[in-house]
C-alpha positions as CSV (number, residue, x, y, z in Angstrom):
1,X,-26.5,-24.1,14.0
2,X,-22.7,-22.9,14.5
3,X,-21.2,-21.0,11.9
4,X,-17.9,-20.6,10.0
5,X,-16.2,-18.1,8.1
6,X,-15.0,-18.9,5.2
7,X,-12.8,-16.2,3.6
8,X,-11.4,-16.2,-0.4
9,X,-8.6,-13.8,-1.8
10,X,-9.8,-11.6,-4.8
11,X,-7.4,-11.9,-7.8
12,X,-3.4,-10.8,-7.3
13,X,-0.3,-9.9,-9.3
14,X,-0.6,-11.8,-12.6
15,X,-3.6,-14.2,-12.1
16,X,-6.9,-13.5,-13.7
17,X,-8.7,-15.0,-11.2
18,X,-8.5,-16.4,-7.6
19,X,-9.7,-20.3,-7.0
20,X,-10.2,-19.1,-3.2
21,X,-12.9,-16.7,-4.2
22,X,-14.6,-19.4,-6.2
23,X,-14.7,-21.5,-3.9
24,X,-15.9,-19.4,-0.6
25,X,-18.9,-18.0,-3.2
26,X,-19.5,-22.0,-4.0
27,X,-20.0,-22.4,-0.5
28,X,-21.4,-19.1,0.8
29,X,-24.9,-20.6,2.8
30,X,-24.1,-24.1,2.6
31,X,-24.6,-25.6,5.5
32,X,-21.5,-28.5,6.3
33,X,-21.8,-30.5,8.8
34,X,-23.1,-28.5,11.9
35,X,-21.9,-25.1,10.3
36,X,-23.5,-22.3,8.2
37,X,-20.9,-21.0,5.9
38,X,-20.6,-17.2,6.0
39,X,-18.1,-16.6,3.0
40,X,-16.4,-13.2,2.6
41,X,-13.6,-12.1,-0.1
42,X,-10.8,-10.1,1.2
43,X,-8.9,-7.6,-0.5
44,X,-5.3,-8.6,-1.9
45,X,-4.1,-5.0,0.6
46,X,-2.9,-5.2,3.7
47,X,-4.9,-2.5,5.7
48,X,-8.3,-3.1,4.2
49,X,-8.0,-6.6,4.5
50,X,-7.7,-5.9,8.0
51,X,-10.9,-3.8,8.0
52,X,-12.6,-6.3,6.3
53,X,-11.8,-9.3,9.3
54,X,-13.2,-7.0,11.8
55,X,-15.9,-8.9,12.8
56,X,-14.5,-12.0,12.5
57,X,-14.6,-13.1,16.3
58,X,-18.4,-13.5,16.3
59,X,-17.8,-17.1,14.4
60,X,-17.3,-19.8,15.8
61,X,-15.2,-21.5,13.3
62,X,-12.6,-19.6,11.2
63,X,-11.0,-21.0,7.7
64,X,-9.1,-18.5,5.9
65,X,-8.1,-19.6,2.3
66,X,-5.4,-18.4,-0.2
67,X,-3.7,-19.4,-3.9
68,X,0.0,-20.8,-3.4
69,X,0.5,-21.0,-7.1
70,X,4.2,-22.9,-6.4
71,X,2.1,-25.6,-4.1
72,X,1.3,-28.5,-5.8
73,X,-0.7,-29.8,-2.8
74,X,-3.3,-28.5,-0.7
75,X,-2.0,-27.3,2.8
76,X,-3.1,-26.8,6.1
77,X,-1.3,-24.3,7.5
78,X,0.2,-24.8,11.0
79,X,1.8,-21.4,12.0
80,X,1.5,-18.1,11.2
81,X,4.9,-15.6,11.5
82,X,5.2,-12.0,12.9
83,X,6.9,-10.8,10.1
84,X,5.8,-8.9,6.0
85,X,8.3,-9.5,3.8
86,X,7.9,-9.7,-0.2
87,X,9.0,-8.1,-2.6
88,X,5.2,-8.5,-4.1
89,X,3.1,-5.5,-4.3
90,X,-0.6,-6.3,-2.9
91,X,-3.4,-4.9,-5.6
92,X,-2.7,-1.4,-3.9
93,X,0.9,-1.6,-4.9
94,X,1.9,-1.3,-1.3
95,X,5.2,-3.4,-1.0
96,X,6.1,-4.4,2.3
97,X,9.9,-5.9,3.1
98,X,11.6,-6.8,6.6
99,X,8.3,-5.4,9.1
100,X,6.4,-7.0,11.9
101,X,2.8,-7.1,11.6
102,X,2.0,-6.9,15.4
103,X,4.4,-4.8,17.5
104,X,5.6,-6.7,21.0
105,X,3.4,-9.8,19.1
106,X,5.3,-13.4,19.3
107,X,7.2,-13.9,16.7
108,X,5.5,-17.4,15.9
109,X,2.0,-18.3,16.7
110,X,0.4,-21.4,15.9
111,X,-3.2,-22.5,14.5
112,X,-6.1,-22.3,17.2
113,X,-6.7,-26.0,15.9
114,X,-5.5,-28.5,18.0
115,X,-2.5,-30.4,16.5
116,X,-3.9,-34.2,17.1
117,X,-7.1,-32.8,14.7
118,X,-5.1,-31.3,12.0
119,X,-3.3,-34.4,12.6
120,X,-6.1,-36.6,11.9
121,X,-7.7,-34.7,9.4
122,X,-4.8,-34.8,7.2
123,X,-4.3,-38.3,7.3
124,X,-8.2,-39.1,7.0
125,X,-8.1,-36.7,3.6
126,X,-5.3,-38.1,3.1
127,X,-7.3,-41.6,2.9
128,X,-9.9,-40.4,1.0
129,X,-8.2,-39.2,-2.0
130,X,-7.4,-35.6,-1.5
131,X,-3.9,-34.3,-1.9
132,X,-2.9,-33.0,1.8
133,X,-0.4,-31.8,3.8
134,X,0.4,-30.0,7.2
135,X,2.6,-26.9,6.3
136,X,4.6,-25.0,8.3
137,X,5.6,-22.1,6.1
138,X,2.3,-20.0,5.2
139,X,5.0,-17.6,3.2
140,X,5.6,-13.9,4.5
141,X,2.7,-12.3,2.1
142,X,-1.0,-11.6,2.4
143,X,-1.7,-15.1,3.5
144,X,0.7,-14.9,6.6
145,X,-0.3,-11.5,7.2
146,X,-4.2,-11.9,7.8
147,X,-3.5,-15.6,9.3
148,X,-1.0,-13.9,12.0
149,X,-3.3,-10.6,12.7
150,X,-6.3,-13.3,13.3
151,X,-4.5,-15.3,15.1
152,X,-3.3,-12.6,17.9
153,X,-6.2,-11.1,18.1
154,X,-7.7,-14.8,19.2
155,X,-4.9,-14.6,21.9
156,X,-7.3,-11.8,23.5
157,X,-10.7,-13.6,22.7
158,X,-13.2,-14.4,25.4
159,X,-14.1,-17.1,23.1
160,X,-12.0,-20.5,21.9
161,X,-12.3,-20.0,18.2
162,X,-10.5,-22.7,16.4
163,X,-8.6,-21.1,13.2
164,X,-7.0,-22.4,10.3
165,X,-5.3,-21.0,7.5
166,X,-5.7,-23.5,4.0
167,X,-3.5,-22.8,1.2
168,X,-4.8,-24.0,-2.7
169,X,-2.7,-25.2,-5.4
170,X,-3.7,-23.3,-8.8
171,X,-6.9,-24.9,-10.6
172,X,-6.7,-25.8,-14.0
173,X,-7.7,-22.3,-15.3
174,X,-4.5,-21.1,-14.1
175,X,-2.3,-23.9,-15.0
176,X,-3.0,-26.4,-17.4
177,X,-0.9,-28.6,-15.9
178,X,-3.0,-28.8,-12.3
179,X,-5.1,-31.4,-11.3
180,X,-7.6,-29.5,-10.0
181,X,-10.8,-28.1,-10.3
182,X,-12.8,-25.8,-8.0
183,X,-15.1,-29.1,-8.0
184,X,-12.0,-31.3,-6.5
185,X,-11.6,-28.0,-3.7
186,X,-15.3,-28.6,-2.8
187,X,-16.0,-31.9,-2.5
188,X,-12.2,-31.6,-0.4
189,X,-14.4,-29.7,2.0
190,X,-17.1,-31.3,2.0
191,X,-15.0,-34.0,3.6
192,X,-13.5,-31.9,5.8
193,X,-16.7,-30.9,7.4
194,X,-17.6,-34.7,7.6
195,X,-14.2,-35.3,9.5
196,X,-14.2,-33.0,11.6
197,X,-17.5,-33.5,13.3
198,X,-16.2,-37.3,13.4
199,X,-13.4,-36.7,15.3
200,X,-14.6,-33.2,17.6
C-alpha cells in the first residue's frame, strides 16, 4: 500500500485549538483509498517545523494542512511564495517580516499536483457537497513557509511526489458561526481519496 503524509498545525496565536491537528489524529492509520495515512503535527516555529518535515520525501503522497481562520471555504492551495512576512509571532515568538525562505529559490513555485487533477477534484467536491476552492494565495505565514520549503526540496527529489498544501476554515469550536465540524473535514477527505484514485 502507498502512503501519505498527512501533517496538522498545533494550536497558534489566540486559538485554543487547531482543527488540522484534529483532523490528521482522526486519520492517523486510516487507510483511504490506496494510501496509509502517516499523520504528523508540526510545530507553529519556523525552524523546528522544518526539523520535523525531514523525512518527508520517503512518502509518496504529501497533504500538508493548516487553519485560515478568515477562509470561509476550504482551499486547495495552488502556489507556494518565496517570501516570510507577518507581523505574527509563531509559538516561539519568532517574528519574521520582508525574508526569503530559500536563498537563490524561485520566487513562485507551484503544487507538485497536476493542475487538470486539482482541477477536477475541485469541481467533483464541489459536486458532492463540500465547500471548495483552488487558492492561489496560501498567505506569507507558517502555511506558506513549510508548503514552499517542501516544495523546493521536491525540485531536487529522485522521486515525483505529488504535494498539496489544504487550508481549513475554523470549526465550530472556534467560531460559532462556522459550518463546520471536524466530522464535515473528514468525510471531505474521505471523498478526496475516492476522487482521486478515480481520476489518477
Amino acid at each position: 500500500m502507498k502512503t501519505c503524509l498527512f501533517t496538522g498545525f498545533k494550536p497558534f496565536l489566540n486559538y485554543p485549538t487547531n482543527p488540522t491537528e484534529e483532523l490528521a489524529l482522526e486519520l492517523d492509520g486510516q487507510a483511504l483509498g490506496e494510501y496509509k495515512i502517516h499523520s504528523k503535527i508540526l510545530p507553529v516555529a519556523y525552524q523546528q517545523a522544518i526539523v520535523d518535515m525531514q523525512d518527508f520525501a520517503e512518502f509518496d503522497l504529501i497533504l500538508l494542512n493548516g487553519l485560515a481562520f478568515e477562509r470561509k471555504t476550504i482551499c486547495l492551495e495552488t502556489h507556494a511564495y518565496n517570501q516570510i512576512d507577518s507581523s505574527r509571532p509563531d509559538n516561539r515568538g519568532l517574528i519574521l517580516e520582508k525574508q526569503t525562505i530559500q536563498s537563490g529559490g524561485q520566487d513562485v513555485l507551484s503544487s507538485s499536483f497536476a493542475s487538470p487533477l486539482l482541477l477536477q477534484l475541485t469541481a467533483a467536491l464541489r459536486h458532492r457537497g463540500h465547500a471548495i476552492q483552488l487558492s492561489k494565495d496560501p498567505g506569507r505565514y507558517l502555511c506558506n513557509f513549510i508548503y514552499y520549503h517542501s516544495l523546493f526540496l521536491l525540485q531536487n527529489s529522485s522521486r515525483s511526489i505529488p504535494c498539496l498544501f489544504i487550508h481549513w476554515p475554523p470549526a465550530k469550536n472556534l467560531d460559532p458561526d462556522s459550518p463546520f465540524a471536524v466530522a464535515d473535514y473528514l468525510k471531505t477527505m474521505s471523498d478526496f481519496f475516492d476522487l482521486l484514485m478515480q481520476f489518477k
